[in-house]
C-alpha positions, 0 to 999 in steps of 0.5 A: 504740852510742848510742841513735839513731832509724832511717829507711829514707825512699823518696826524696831529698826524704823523707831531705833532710826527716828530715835537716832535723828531727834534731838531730844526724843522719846519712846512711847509703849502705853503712855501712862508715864510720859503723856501726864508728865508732858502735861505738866510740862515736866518733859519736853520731847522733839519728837515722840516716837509710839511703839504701840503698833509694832507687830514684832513687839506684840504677843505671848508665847510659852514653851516647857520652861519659859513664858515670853511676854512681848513689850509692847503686849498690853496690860489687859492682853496680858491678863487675859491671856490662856498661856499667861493663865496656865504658866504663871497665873500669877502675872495674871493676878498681878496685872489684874490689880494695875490701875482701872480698866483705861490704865489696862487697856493702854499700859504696857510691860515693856514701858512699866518696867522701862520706867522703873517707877519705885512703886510699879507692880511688874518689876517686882515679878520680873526680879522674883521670877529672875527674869530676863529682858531682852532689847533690841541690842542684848539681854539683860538678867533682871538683877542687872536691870534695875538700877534704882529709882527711875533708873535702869541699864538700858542706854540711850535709844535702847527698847525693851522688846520681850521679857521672858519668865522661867516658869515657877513651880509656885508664884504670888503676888499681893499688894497693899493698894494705895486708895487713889492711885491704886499704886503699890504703898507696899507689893510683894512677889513670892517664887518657888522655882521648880529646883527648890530655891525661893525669891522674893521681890517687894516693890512701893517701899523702898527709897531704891526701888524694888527690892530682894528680900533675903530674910524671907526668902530664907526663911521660905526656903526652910518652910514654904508657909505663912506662918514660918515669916511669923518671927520676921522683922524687916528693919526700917532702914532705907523704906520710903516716908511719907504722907501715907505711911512710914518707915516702920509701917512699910517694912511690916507691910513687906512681911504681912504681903508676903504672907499674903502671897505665899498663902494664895500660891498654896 
């Protein structure tokens, strides 16, 4: 690793601050990301700056129609958390599959969907849910969040410190793990909102990152059930190729998961 200065600020003013005075600095949420990047000295930060004891940035709160996740909330807390369980028990499910239990136990929503990694599982239940993401300076509706592979709408210095769920009438999600790193090859995200409108979000196959996925969403929307995707082809087009699955393997893997998941949300 590269010589860097470390702080451990208290609040959301203290970090925005320090982040202001280093020439090339960075954020730290759970450090699944930046930490194994730094050691293969792929990033060099001046100075990294750990968001990780910032009370204001911990925490659940649930209300009629909304579920709040802090960003700073932990992987592990998320899942095991009673309002998390009662409101959408499918944020539960979907943390529950992320890495093993060191990744649960340090990872974080806020630095996940921060990342943007193409084959990251919270992105896709912030899309599907049609969540919103509030940082430090605005708010921002998760269609306009994720920009591509890596990318997203948040400027320079700007920290995610909540992300807040409408409550669905009905969620899943289902993945299709890679055996090593227990990544998304392929994850789906299927909502039912409490008006009636479907969405669904696919995250690990597309070449642009996470996804909507219209055909399935229409065809929810006619009939909530597995077998109404029967007919479903999901084109190749644009779906990432690699050595542990192609093209073609990937786009059926969007439609076998999202069977999947609107099967478990019943």
């Amino acid at each position: 690793m590269y010589q860097t200065t470390y702080h451990r600020p208290s609040t959301v003013a203290d970090a925005t601050a320090l982040f202001a005075k280093g020439t090339e600095a960075k954020y730290l949420a759970g450090g699944q990301t930046l930490l194994p990047v730094m050691k293969q000295r792929l990033a060099a930060p001046s100075d990294v700056i750990d968001l990780a004891r910032i009370k204001e940035l911990v925490g659940v709160e649930a209300s009629a129609d909304t579920l709040t996740i802090k960003a700073a909330t932990t992987y592990y807390d998320i899942m095991t958390d009673p309002a998390v369980n009662k409101t959408i028990p499918a944020i539960a499910h979907l943390t529950s599959t992320l890495g093993d239990p060191a990744v649960r136990y340090r990872g974080t929503i806020g630095g996940s969907i921060a990342n943007n990694d193409p084959a990251a599982d919270f992105p896709a239940a912030v899309l599907a849910l049609d969540a919103t993401i509030t940082t430090n300076t605005r708010s921002i509706k998760a269609a306009d969040f994720f920009k591509g592979l890596f990318s997203t709408a948040l400027e320079d210095g700007e920290i995610i410190t909540a992300v807040s769920f409408p409550i669905p009438e009905k969620a899943a999600y289902a993945k299709f793990r890679h055996p090593a790193s227990r990544f998304a090859l392929t994850g789906v995200f299927v909502a039912k909102t409490k008006g009636g409108d479907v969405r669904v979000a696919a995250t690990g196959a597309s070449q642009n990152g996470v996804m909507r996925v219209p055909a399935i969403e229409a065809a929810l929307k006619a009939s909530w059930s597995a077998a109404a995707l029967d007919a479903i082809t999901i084109p190749a087009t644009g779906m990432i190729e690699d050595i542990h699955g192609s093209a073609v393997y990937r786009a059926n893997l969007i439609k076998v998961m999202a069977q999947r998941a609107v099967a478990d949300a019943g």
